[in-house]
C-alpha positions as CSV (number, residue, x, y, z in Angstrom):
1,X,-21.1,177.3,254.6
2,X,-21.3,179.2,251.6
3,X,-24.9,180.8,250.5
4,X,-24.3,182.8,247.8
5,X,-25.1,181.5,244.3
6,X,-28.2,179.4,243.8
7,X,-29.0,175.6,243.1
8,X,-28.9,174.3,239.8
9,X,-32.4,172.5,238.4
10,X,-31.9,169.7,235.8
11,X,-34.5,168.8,233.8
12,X,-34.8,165.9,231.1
13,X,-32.5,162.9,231.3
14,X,-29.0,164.6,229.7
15,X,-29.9,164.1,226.3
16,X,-27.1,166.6,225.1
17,X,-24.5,165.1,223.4
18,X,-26.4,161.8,222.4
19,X,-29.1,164.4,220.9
20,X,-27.0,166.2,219.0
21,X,-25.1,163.6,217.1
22,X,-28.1,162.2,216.4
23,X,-29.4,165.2,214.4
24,X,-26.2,165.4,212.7
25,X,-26.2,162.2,212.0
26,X,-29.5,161.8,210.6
27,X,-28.9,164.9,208.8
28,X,-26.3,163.8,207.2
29,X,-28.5,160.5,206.4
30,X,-31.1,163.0,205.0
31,X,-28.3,164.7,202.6
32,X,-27.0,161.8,200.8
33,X,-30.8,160.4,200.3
34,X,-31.5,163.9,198.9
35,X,-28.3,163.6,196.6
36,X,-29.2,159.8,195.3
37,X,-32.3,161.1,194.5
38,X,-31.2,163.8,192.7
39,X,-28.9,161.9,191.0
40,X,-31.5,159.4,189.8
41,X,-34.3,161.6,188.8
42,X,-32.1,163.4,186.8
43,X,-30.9,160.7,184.4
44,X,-32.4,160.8,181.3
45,X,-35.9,159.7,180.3
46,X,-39.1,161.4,179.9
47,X,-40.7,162.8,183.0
48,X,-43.8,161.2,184.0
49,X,-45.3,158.9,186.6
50,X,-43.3,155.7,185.1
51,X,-40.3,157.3,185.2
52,X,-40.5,158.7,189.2
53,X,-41.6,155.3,190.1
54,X,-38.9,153.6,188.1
55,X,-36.6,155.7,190.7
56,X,-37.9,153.7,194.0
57,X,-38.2,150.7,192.1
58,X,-35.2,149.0,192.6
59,X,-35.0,147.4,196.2
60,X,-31.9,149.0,197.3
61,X,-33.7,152.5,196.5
62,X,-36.7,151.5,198.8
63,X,-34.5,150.6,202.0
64,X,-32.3,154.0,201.5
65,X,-35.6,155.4,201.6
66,X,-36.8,153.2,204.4
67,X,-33.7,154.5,206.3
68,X,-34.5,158.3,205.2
69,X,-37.8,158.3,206.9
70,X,-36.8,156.7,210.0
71,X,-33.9,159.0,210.1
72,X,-36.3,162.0,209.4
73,X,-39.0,160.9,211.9
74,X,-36.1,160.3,214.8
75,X,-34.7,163.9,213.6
76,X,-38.2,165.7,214.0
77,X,-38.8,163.8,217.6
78,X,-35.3,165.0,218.5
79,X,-36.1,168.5,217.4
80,X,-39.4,168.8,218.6
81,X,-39.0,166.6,222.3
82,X,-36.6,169.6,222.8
83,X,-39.2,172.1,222.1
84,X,-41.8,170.9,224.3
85,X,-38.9,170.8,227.1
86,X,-37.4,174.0,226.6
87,X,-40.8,176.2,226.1
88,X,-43.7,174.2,228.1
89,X,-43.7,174.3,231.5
90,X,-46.8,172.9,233.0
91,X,-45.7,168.6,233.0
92,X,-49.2,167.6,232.1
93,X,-49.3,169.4,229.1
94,X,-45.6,168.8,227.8
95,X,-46.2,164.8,227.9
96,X,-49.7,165.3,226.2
97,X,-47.9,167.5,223.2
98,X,-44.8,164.8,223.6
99,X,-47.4,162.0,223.2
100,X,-49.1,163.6,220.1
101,X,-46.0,164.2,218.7
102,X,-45.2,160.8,218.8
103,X,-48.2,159.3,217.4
104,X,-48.1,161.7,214.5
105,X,-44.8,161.0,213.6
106,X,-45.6,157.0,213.6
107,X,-48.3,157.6,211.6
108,X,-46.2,159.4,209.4
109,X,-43.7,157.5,209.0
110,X,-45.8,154.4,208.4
111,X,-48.1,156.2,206.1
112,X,-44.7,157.0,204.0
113,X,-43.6,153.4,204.5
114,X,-47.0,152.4,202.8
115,X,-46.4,154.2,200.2
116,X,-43.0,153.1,199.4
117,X,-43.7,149.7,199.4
118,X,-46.8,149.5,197.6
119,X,-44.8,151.2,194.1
């Protein structure tokens, strides 16, 4: 029996792979919103409230948005989970900061969504 070498300790559920295509993926998401956005804002008109309103007007515009912030809160919980995992130790206090995180990204997210559909 071999005793050299030491035991491996996993933490976290193997999020890996999964993790990581999910924040290319909802970068990638992010990127094209960015570049509709751009492309609409910049068409021609006087700038003024009417006119950046005019740009999430249009329904389509409101669910690409819709799936922008969802894809930017699941890319922040991504980004931050791992955080709390890598740097914070003590359990107790990673699932309080995990917890918080959570809740401020809902209310985030649904603050945004509020905004979007009330234009």
């Amino acid at each position: 029996m071999s005793t050299f070498g030491s035991k491996r300790l996993v933490v976290g559920a193997h999020y890996g792979l999964r993790d990581w295509l999910a924040q290319r993926v909802t970068a990638v998401l992010m990127a094209l919103f960015t570049i509709a956005v751009l492309v609409r804002f910049l068409m021609p008109g006087e700038l003024g409230y009417d006119h950046w309103a005019g740009v999430f007007a249009p329904q389509w515009m409101k669910v690409l948005t819709f799936v922008a912030i969802v894809a930017l809160a699941y890319h922040a919980w991504v980004g931050v989970r791992d955080i709390w995992m890598d740097y914070v130790k003590p359990v107790g206090i990673r699932l309080a900061l995990q917890v918080f995180s959570i809740v401020w990204l809902l209310g985030c997210a649904g603050w945004a969504i509020q905004v979007l559909w009330r234009l």
